[in-house]
N, C-alpha and C positions, 0 to 999 in steps of 0.2 A: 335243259332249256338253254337255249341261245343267247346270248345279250342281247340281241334285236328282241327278242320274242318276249325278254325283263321287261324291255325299255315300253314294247307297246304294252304290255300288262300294267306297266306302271304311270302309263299315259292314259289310261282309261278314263279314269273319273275328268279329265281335261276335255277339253273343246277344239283342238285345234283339227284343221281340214285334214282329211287324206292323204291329199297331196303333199304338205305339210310335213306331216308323219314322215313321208316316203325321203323327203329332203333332205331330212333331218337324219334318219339312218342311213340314209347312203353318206352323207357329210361324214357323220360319225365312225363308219366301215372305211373308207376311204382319206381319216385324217392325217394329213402331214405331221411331222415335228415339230415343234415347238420352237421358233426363231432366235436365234442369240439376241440377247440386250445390247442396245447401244450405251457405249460406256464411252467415255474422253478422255483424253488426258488433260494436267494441267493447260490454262490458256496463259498468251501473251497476256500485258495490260493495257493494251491496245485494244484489245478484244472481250474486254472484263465485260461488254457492255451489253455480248451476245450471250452471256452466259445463259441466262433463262429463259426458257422457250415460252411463247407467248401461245395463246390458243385456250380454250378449255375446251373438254368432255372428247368432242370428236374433231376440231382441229388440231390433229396432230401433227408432227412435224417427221421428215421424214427416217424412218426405224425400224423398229419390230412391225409385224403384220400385226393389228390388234386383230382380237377376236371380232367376227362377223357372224350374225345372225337375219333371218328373214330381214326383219326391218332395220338391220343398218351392225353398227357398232357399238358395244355396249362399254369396253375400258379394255385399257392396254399398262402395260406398266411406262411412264414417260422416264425411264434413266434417271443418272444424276450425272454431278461433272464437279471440278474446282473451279474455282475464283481466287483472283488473287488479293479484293477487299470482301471480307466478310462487316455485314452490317450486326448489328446487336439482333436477336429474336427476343420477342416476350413467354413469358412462362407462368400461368396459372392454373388454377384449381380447376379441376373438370365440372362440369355443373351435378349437383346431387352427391359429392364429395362431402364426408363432412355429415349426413346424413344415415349414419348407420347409428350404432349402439349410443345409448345417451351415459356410457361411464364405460369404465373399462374393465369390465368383468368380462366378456367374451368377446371371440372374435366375428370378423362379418362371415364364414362358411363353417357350419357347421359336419363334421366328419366321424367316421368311426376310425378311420386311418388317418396322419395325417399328409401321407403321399397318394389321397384321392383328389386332391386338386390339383394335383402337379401335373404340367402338361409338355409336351413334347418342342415345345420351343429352342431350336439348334442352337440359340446360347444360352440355356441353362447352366449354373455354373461352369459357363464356357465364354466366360467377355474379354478374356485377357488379350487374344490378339486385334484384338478393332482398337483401332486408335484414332476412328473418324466415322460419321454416317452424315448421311444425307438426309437435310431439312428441308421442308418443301413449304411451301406458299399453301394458303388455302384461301384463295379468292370468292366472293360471292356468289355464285352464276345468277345469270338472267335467269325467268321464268321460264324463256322461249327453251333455253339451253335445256331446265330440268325437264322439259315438257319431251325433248327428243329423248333424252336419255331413257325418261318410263315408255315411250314410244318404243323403242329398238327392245325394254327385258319383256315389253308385251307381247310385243312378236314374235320374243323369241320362247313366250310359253302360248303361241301362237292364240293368240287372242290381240285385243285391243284395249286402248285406255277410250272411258265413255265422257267421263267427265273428272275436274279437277279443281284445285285452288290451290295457291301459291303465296305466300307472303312472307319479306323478306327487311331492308331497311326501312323502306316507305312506311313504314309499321312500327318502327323502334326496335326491330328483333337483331341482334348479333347475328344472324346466316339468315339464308332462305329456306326455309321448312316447304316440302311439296306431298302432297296425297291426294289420290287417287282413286277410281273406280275402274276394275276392268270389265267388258262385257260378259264375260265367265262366270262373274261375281265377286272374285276378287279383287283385292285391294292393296294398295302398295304406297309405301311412304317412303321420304329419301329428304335427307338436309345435307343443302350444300350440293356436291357430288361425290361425296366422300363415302355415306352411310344410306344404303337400300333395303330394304324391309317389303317381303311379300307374303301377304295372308290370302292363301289359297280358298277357291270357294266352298272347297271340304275337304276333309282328310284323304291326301290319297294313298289308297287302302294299301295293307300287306296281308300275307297270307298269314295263318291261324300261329303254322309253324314258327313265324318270325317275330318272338313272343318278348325276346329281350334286344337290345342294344345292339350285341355281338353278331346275333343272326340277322337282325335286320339292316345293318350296317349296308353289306354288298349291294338290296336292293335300293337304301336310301338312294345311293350313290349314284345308281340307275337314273332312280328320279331327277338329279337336279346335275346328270353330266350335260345335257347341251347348254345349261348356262355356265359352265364350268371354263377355265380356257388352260385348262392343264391333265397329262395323265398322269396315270399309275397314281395317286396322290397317297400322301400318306392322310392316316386317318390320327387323331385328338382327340381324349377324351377326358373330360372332369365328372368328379362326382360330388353332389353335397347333401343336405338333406333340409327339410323345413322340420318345423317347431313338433310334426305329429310322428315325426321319422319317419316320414315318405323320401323316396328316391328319387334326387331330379340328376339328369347330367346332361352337360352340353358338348355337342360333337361338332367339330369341321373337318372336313378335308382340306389339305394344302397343299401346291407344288412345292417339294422337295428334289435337290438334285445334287447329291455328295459332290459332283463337279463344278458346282458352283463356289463362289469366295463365300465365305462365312455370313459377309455383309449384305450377300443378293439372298443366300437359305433366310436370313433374317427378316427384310423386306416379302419374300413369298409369304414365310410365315406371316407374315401381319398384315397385309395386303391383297393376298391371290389366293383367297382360301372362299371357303362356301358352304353353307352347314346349317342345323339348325341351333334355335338361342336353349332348347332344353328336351329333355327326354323323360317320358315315363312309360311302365313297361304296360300299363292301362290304355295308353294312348290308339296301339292299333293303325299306327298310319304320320302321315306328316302334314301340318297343316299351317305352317309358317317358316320360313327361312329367311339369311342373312343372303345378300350374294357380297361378291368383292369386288369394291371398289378404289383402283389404284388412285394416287394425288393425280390432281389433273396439270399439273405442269412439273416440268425437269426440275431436280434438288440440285443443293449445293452441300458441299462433303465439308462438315464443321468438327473441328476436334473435341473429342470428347473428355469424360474424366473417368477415372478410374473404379470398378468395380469397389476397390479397398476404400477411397474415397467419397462413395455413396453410402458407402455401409458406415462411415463415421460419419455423415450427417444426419444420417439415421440414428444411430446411438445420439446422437446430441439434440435430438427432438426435428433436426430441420426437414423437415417432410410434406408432403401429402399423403393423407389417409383417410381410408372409407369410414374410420370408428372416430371416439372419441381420442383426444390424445392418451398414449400408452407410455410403460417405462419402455424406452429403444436401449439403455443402457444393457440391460437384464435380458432381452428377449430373445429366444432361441430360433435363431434365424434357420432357416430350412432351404432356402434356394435364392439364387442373384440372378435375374435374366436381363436381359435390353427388349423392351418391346417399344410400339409407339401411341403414343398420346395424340389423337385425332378427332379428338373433340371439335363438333360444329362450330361454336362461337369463338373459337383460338384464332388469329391469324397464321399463326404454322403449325403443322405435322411437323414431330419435331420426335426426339427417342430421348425414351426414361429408361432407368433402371427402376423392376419391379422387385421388391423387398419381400418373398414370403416368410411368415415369422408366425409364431405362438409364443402361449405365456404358463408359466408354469402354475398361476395363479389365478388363472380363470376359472370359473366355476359355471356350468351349462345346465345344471342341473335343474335348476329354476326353469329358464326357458324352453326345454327339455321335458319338462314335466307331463306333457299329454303325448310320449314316443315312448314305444317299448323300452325296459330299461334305461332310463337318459342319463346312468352312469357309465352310459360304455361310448357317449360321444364325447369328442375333444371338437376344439378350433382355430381357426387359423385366420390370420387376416393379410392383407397388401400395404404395402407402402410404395409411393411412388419419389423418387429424387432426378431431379432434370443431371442430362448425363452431357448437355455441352455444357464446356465449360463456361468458369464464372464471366473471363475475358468478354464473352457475345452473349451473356444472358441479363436479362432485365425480368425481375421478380414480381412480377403484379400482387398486390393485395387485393382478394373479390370476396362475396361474402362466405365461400365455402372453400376455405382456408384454412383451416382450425388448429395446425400444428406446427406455426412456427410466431 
């Protein structure tokens, strides 16, 4: 069978027109390459003033082709650049931080391995050469602004948005929350323009055959290539388990390109990916996904601190984590990556180092108790430490704060 002949088998249970269809495969048979990033070099300080581009969502500046769909443009990756005055950024707790385990007997992801959460991230113990990333703004957008952006992912799962609501400062909220109805039946939420969220009107099916992960991987990918804006991608995969030791895992795809610098593989990864939030082998089909959405305006490149550096404020307690506070002294750290912290309510997108760790002294067996054997799971938890340095950082205390 064809990739065409996948794509409409896996567009069935959808509603878009024929013609539509037709649009959409030939675009897809006939795609170009994927455009180089615009990149700058240092500026005067004359010019310190153009550094950041102004615009959100689809006022972009001129660059890369962003991706196009029926109704318009859905995100592009907006660059980065230097400055020659860096301002201080703020740095706190993600919301629902802080909310995991009430002591420290286990970690937050339960495992029978514990290299099933480990994911492909191009700087897994691999940060040594980055000695700067780029932080980005995260501004409010208008209503009207979110109301385009679900406008253009509807289009391009060719249907329509029916109706909606919106609310943002006027309200007391840190960002603008948007959700949605599509005429399909589906439903899609989005805060800020950062984070997209779409709930399909039903599963769309797979064949009997494509019973696990592995084999239905090729056709997910089918499903959600036209909101995609990259090929060949590499695929990601975690595994954990809940309290009955059921299997969930979450999969993305993401543009990867060995010829990229370190620091643009890093940004794809966390940025230009697309996937579902979990997998079970019961499921039979796909019936929500993430899409990706890049910052809406150009970064600026802030220096960062050191992998060795984060891991000792880690052993010294100064952290963010999903559990209760743990010993950091003692704990058998398993992986160092850089990912990034793009929480709605932050004013920046900004890069952490993610701390994976276990404890030799956890016990799961308790909460384990109704899963086959719940002496053969271990766990593992995250820690997060802000990776620019202390010189531009400003430390918030909020209420889900809990380890420092």
């Amino acid at each position: 069978m064809t990739n065409a002949e996948l794509y409409r088998q896996s567009l069935s249970s959808l509603t878009p027109g024929e013609d539509w269809r037709e649009r959409t495969l030939a675009a897809m048979e006939s795609a170009s390459p994927r455009p180089a990033r615009r990149r700058t070099l240092p500026i005067l300080a004359a010019c310190a003033a153009l550094v950041i581009a102004a615009g959100l969502g689809w006022r972009w500046f001129s660059g890369p082709t962003p991706r196009t769909f029926p109704g318009g443009t859905v995100s592009q990756d907006p660059g980065y650049t230097s400055a020659q005055t860096l301002e201080k950024i703020s740095w706190s707790a993600p919301v629902g931080m802080g909310m995991g385990g009430s002591d420290d007997t286990q970690g937050s992801f339960m495992v029978h391995d514990l290299e099933e959460m480990t994911g492909v991230n191009p700087t897994l113990d691999n940060t040594d050469s980055i000695k700067e990333l780029p932080v980005y703004k995260n501004p409010i957008p208008s209503q009207e602004e979110q109301l385009r952006f679900a406008q253009n992912v509807a289009a391009a799962l060719g249907t329509e948005i029916t109706d909606y609501e919106s609310y943002g400062p006027e309200t007391g909220s840190p960002y603008r929350f948007f959700s949605a109805h599509m005429a399909d039946g589906g439903r899609m939420s989005m805060e800020n323009l950062i984070s997209c969220h779409v709930w399909l009107p039903e599963d769309l099916p797979l064949p009997a055959w494509a019973d696990t992960l592995e084999k239905a991987a090729p056709l997910l990918r089918e499903q959600l290539a036209p909101l995609a804006g990259f090929d060949s991608p590499v695929l990601e995969v975690t595994t954990h388990y809940n309290i009955y030791g059921e299997q969930s895992q979450n999969f993305f795809w993401f543009h990867h390109d060995l010829e990229d610098s370190l620091t643009d593989q890093l940004l794809d990864y966390c940025f230009n990916r697309i996937g579902d939030t979990f997998w079970h082998e019961s499921d039979g089909g796909m019936s929500a996904f993430h899409l990706p959405c890049w910052p809406t305006e150009e970064g600026v490149l802030y220096p960062i601190r050191t992998a060795e550096e984060a891991v000792a404020d880690f052993r010294a307690g100064d952290y963010l984590g999903m559990d209760a506070p743990t010993d950091g002294a003692n704990a058998q750290i398993l992986h160092v990556e850089l990912v990034y912290m793009n929480q709605s309510y932050q004013p920046y997108i900004q890069p952490a180092y993610c701390i994976t760790y276990t404890q030799d002294y956890w016990d799961e067996t308790d909460v384990m108790s109704d899963a086959p054997d719940p002496e053969s799971f271990s766990s593992v938890s995250v820690a997060y430490v802000p990776a620019v340095v202390d010189e531009y950082l400003e430390e918030l205390d909020v209420q889900y704060m809990p380890n420092t």
